[in-house]
C-alpha positions as CSV (number, residue, x, y, z in Angstrom):
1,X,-16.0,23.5,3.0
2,X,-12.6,22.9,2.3
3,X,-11.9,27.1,1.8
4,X,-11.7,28.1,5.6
5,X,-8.4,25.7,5.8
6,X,-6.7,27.3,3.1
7,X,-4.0,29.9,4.2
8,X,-3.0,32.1,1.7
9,X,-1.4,35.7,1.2
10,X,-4.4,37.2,1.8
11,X,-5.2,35.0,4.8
12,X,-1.7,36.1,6.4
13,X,-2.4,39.4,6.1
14,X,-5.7,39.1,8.2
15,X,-3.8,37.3,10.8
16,X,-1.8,40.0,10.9
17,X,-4.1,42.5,11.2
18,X,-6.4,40.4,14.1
19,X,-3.2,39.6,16.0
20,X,-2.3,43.4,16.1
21,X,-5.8,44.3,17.2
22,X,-5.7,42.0,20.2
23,X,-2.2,43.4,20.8
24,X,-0.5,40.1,20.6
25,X,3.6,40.1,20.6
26,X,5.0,39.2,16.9
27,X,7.3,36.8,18.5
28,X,4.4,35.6,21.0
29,X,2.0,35.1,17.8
30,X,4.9,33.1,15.6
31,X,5.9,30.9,18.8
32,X,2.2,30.0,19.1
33,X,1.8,29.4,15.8
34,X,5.0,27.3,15.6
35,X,4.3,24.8,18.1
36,X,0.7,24.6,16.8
37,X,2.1,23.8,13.2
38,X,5.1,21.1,14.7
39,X,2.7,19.0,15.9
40,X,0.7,17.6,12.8
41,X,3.7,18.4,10.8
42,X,6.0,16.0,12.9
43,X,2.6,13.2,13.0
44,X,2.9,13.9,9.0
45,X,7.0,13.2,9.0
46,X,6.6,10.6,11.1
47,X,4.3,8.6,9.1
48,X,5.9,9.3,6.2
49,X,9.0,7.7,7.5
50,X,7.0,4.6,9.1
51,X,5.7,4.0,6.0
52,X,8.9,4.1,4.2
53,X,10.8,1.7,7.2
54,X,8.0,-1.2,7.0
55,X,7.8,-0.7,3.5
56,X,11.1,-1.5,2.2
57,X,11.5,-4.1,4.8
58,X,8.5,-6.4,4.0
59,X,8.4,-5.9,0.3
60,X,11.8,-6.8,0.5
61,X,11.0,-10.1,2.8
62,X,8.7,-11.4,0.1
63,X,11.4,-10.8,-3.0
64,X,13.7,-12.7,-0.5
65,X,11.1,-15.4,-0.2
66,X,10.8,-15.5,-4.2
67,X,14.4,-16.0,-4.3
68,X,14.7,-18.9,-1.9
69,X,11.8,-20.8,-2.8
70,X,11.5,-22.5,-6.3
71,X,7.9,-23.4,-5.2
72,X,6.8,-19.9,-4.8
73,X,8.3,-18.7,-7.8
74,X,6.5,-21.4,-9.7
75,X,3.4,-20.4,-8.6
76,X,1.2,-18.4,-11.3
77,X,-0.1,-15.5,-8.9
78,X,3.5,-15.0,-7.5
79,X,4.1,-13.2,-10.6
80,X,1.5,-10.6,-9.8
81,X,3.1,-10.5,-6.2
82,X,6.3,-10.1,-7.8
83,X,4.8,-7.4,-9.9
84,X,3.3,-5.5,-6.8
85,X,6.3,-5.6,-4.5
86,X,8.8,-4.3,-6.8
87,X,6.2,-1.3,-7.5
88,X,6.3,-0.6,-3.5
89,X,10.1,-1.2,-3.1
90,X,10.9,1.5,-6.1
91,X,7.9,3.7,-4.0
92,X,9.8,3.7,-0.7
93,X,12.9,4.3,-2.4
94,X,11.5,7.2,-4.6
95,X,8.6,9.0,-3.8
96,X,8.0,8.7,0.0
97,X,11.8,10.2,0.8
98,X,11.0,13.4,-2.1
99,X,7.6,13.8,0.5
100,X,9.6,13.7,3.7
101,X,11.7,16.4,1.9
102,X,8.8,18.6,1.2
103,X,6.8,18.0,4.3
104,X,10.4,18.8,6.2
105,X,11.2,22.0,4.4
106,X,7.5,23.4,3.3
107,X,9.3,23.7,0.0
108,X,10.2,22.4,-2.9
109,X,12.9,19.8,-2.3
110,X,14.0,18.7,-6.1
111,X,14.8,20.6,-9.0
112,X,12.4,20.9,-12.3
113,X,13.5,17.9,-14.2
114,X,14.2,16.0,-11.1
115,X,10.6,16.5,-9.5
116,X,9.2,15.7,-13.0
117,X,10.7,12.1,-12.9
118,X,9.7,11.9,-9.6
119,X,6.2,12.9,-10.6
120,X,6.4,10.3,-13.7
121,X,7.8,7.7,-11.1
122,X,4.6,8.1,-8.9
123,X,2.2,8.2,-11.7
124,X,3.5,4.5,-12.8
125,X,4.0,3.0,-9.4
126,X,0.7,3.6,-8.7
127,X,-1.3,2.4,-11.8
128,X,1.0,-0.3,-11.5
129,X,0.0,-1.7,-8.1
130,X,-3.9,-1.0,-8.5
131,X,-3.9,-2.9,-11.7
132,X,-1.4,-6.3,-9.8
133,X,-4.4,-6.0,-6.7
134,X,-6.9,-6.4,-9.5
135,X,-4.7,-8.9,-11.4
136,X,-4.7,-10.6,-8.3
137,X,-8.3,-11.1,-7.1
138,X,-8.9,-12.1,-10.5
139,X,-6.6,-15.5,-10.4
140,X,-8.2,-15.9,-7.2
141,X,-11.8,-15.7,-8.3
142,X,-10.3,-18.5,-11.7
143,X,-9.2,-20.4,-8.8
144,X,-12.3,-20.8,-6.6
145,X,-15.2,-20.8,-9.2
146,X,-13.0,-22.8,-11.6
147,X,-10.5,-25.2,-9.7
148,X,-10.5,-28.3,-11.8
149,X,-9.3,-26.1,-14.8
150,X,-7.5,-23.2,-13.2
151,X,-3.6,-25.1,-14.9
152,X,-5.4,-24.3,-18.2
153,X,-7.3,-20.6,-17.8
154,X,-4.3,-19.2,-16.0
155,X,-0.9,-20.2,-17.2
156,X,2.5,-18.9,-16.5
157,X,2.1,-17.0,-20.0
158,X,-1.1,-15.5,-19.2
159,X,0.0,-14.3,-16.2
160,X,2.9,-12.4,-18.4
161,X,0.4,-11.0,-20.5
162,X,-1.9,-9.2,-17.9
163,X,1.6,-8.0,-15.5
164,X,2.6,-6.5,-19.4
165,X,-0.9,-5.3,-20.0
166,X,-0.8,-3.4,-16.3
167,X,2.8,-2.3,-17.3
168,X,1.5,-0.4,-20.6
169,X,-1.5,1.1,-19.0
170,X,0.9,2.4,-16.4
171,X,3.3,3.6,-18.9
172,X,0.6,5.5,-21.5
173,X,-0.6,7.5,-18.6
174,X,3.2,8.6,-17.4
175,X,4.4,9.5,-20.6
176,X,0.6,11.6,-21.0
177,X,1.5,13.4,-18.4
178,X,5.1,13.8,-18.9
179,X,4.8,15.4,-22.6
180,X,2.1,17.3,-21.1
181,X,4.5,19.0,-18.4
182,X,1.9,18.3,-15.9
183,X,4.5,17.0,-13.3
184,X,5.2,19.2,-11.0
185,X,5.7,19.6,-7.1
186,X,2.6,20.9,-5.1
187,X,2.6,21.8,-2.1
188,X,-1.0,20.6,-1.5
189,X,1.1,17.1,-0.7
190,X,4.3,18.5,-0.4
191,X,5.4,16.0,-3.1
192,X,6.5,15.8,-7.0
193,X,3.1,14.6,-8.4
194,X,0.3,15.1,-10.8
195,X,-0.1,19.1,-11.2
196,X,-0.9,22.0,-13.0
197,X,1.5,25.0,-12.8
198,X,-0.2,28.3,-12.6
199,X,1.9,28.9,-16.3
200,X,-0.4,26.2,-18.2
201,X,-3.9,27.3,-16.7
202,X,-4.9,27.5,-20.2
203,X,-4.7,23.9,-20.3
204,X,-6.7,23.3,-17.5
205,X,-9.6,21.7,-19.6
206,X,-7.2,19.2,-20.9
207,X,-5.6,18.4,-17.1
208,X,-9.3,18.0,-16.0
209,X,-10.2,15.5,-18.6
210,X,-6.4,13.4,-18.3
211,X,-6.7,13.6,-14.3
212,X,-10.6,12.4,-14.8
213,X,-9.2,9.7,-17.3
214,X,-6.5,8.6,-15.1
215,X,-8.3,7.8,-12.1
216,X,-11.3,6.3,-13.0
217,X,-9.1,3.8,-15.2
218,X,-6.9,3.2,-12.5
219,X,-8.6,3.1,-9.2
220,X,-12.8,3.3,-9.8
221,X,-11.8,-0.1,-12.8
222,X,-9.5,-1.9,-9.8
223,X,-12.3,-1.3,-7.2
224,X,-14.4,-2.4,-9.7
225,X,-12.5,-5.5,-10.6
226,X,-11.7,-6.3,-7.0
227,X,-15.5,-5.5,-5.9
228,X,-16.8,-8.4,-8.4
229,X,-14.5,-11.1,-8.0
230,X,-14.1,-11.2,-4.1
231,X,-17.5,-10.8,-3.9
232,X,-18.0,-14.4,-6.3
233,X,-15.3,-15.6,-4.4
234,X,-17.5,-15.3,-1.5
235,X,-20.6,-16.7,-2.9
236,X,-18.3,-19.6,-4.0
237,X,-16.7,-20.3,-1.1
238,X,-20.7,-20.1,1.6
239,X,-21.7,-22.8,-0.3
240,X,-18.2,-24.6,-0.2
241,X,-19.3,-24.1,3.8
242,X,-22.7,-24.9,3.7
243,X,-22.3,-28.2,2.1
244,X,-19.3,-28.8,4.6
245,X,-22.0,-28.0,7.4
246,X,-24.4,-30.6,6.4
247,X,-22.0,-33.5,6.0
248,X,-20.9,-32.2,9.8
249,X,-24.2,-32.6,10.7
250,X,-25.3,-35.6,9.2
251,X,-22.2,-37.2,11.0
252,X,-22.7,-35.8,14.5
253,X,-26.6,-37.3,14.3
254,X,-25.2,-40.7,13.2
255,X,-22.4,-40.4,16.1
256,X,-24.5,-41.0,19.4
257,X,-22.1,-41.8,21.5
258,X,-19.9,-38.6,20.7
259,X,-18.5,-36.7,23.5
260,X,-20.5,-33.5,23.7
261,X,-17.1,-31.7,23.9
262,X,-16.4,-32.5,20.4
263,X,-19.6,-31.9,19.0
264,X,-19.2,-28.6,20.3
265,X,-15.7,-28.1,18.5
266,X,-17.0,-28.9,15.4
267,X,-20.0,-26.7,15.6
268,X,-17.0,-23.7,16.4
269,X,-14.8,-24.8,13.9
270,X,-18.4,-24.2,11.6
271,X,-18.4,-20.7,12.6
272,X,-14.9,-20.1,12.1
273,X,-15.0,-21.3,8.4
274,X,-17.9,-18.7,7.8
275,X,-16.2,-15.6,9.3
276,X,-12.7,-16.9,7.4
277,X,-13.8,-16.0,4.3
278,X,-15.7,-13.0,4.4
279,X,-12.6,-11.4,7.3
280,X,-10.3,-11.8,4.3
281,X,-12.5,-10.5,1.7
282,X,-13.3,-7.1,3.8
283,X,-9.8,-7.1,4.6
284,X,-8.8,-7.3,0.4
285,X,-11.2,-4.4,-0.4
286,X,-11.1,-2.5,3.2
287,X,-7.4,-1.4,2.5
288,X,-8.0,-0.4,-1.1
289,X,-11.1,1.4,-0.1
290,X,-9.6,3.3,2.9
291,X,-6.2,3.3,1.6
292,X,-6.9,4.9,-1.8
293,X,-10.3,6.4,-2.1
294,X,-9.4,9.7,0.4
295,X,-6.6,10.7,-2.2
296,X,-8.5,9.8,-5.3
297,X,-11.4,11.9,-4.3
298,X,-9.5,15.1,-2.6
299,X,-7.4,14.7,-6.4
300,X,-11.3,14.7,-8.2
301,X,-12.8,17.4,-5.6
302,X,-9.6,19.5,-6.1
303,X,-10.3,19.6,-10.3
304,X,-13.2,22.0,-9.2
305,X,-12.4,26.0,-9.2
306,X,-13.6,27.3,-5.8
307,X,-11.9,24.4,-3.8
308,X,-8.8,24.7,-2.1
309,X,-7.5,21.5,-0.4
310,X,-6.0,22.1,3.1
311,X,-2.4,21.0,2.6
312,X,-2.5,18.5,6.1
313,X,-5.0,16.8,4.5
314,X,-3.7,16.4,1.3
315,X,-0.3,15.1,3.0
316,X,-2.2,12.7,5.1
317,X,-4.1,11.0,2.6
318,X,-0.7,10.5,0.9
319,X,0.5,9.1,3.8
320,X,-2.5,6.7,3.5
321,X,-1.3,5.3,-0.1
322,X,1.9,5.1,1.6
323,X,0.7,3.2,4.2
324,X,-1.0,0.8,1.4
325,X,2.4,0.1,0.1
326,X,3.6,-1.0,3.3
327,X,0.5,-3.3,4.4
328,X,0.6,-4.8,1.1
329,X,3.0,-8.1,2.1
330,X,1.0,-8.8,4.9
331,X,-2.4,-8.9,2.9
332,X,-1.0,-10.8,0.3
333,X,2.0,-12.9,1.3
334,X,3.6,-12.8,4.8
335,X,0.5,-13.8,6.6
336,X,0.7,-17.1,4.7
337,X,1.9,-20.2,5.5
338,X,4.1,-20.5,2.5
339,X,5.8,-17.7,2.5
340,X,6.0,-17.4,6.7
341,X,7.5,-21.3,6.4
342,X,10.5,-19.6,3.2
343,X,11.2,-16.6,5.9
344,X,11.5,-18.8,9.2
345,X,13.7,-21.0,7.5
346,X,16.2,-17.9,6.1
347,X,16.0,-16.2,9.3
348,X,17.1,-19.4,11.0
349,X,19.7,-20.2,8.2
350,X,21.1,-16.8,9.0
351,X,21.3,-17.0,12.9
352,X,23.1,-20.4,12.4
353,X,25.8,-19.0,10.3
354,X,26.4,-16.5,12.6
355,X,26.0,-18.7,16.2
356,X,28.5,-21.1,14.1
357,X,30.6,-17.9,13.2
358,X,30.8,-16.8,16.8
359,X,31.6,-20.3,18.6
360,X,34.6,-20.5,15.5
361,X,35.8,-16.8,16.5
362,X,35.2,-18.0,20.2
363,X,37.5,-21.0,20.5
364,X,39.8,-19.6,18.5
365,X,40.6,-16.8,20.9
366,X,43.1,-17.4,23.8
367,X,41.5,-15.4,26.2
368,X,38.7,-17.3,25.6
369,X,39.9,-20.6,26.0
370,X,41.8,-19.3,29.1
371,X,38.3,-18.3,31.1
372,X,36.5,-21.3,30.0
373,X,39.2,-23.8,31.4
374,X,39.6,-21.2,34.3
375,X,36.1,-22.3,34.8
C-alpha cells in the first residue's frame, strides 16, 4: 500500500520521462513540484518546532514547580513526574532540533558519531518516558484500590527503585543498539534514530528481532500496564460514585421541603462525578494510544521487505511522539490544583519584583518626578 508513495531513483526517472511526453518545461515541472513539496514540508517544520517551544516551556514549568514547593517534592508520584519531565526537556533539547535539521535540509544534518549519540539519546528518552507513564498509573491504581495502606506499598524508596528499574531497561536497549551500530540517520523521519545502514543488511535478522524486542518491551508492556490499572482505577472509583449516589438520594427523599433547584444541582453534580473519571482515564490512555501507536507500528510494518514507508508519514508520526512530550505536563501536572496554585504564586512573585523594580527605577528618575508633579 505504502509502495506507490515511495520516490526513488527509478521513480525520478519515470517522472522524467512522463513529464517529457506531455511536453512539460523542466523549470515549469520543478516549480510545480516545489511548491507541492513546501507545503507539507513547512506543516512538518512547523510542528516540529511547536512541539519543541511548548515542550521545553511546560516541562520546564513543572521542574520549577518541584523546586518551589517542598509539598510536591514530598509527594511519592512526583518522582515519577520528575522522572518524565526531565526525559522531555533533554527530548526538546536533543532530538526534536537534529529533526528540524533533517526535515529543513532533506539531508543528513550531523556527522556519524554525532547522529549515533543522537540516535542512543532518542532510544533512552523514549523507553524512559513510556516506562514513568506506566510507573505512574500504577501508584495511581495503589492509591485508589488501596488508600488506607498506600504510605506503606509505595514509599519514597520504592519509588527509587521502579524510576532506577525504568532507567536500566532504558539503558540495556541504548547501549544494544549502540554496539550494534544500528544508529543511524534515516531519512524515512529525517532524524538520527533506530536504523539499519544498507552496509549491515547481513544483520538484518538480528535488527528485526532487537527492533521487535524493543518495542514490545517498551510500548505494547506500558499500554499494557497503563490499559489494566486505569481500567481498575475506573471500576474503583463507579462504585466510589455509586455509593455516593445513594447516600444523595436517600438524603433528597428525607429532605421534603428542599428547593427543587437544589435537588436538581445535586443530581448534576451526580453526573459530573461519573463522566470525571472515565474523561481522565480516556484522556491517560488516548494520548499514549494516538501519540505512540502510529510510530510504533509504521517502525514494525517497516521490518517487512516489500514496504517502503513514505517519508511525510514517517516525519509526522514523529511529530506525534513529539507532540506527546509536550502534552505530557498538562496530563499529568499543570492541570492540577497543586501544581497550578506553586505556578500562580511564582508568576506573581515574579511580576512583584519587577512592578517593585520599576516604581524604584521610576521615582528615582528626575524626569519622572518632574511630569508627575507637573501633573
Amino acid at each position: 500500500m505504502w509502495q506507490g508513495w515511495s520516490v526513488t531513483a527509478g521513480g525520478g526517472q519515470e517522472l522524467s520521462a512522463w513529464r517529457t511526453l506531455h511536453s512539460i518545461p523542466p523549470t515549469e515541472a520543478a516549480n510545480t513540484e516545489l511548491q507541492e513539496m513546501s507545503i507539507p514540508q513547512f506543516l512538518l517544520k512547523g510542528s516540529v518546532v511547536v512541539s519543541a517551544v511548548v515542550a521545553l516551556l511546560t516541562n520546564f514549568s513543572v521542574l520549577l514547580c518541584f523546586t518551589q514547593s517542598a509539598e510536591l517534592r514530598s509527594h511519592v508520584p512526583g518522582i515519577f513526574t520528575l522522572n518524565l519531565s526531565i526525559s522531555n526537556v533533554i527530548l526538546a533539547l536533543i532530538n526534536m532540533p537534529a529533526t528540524f535539521l533533517g526535515v529543513a535540509s532533506s539531508a543528513k544534518p550531523l556527522r556519524d558519531p554525532l547522529c549515533r549519540a543522537v540516535s542512543f539519546t532518542e532510544t533512552f528518552i523514549t523507553c524512559n518516558a513510556m516506562l514513568s507513564m506506566a510507573a505512574l498509573s500504577v501508584d495511581r491504581w495503589v492509591a485508589v484500590v488501596f488508600p488506607l495502606r498506600y504510605s506503606s506499598k509505595m514509599r519514597y524508596r520504592d519509588a527509587v527503585v521502579i524510576v532506577s528499574y525504568s532507567w536500566l531497561h532504558s539503558l540495556t536497549f541504548s547501549l544494544m543498539q549502540l554496539m550494534m551500530g544500528w544508529g543511524a540517520y534515516s531519512d524515512t523521519y529525517a532524524s538520527c534514530t533506530l536504523h539499519l545502514d544498507a552496509e549491515a543488511a547481513s544483520h538484518r535478522s538480528a535488527y528485526v528481532t532487537f527492533t521487535a524486542l524493543f518495542h514490545c518491551s517498551s510500548f505494547a508492556l506500558c499500554l499494557v500496564v497503563l490499559c489494566c490499572a486505569y481500567l481498575k482505577v475506573l471500576r474503583v472509583a463507579r462504585s466510589h460514585c455509586k455509593r455516593i449516589d445513594v447516600i444523595t438520594v436517600q438524603t433528597l427523599l428525607l429532605l421534603v421541603d428542599i428547593h427543587p433547584s437544589v435537588k436538581e444541582r445535586c443530581l448534576a453534580q451526580q453526573r459530573k462525578r461519573r463522566r470525571r473519571a472515565a474523561k481522565k482515564i480516556c484522556i491517560f490512555i488516548g494520548s499514549f494510544i494516538i501519540c505512540f501507536s502510529p510510530y510504533v507500528i509504521t517502525r514494525l510494518v517497516e521490518l517487512l521487505p516489500s514496504v517502503d514507508v513514505p517519508r511525510h508519514w514517517g516525519i509526522a508520526t514523529k511529530c506525534l511522539v513529539y507532540a506527546k512530550a509536550s502534552s505530557d505536563p498538562f496530563v499529568y501536572c499543570l492541570l492540577r490544583h497543586q501544581y497550578r496554585k506553586v505556578l500562580v504564586n511564582v508568576i506573581c512573585r515574579i511580576l512583584r519584583k519587577d512592578h517593585y523594580f520599576l516604581s524604584a527605577h521610576s521615582t528615582s528618575n528626575p524626569i519622572y518626578l518632574q511630569s508627575s508633579s507637573g501633573c
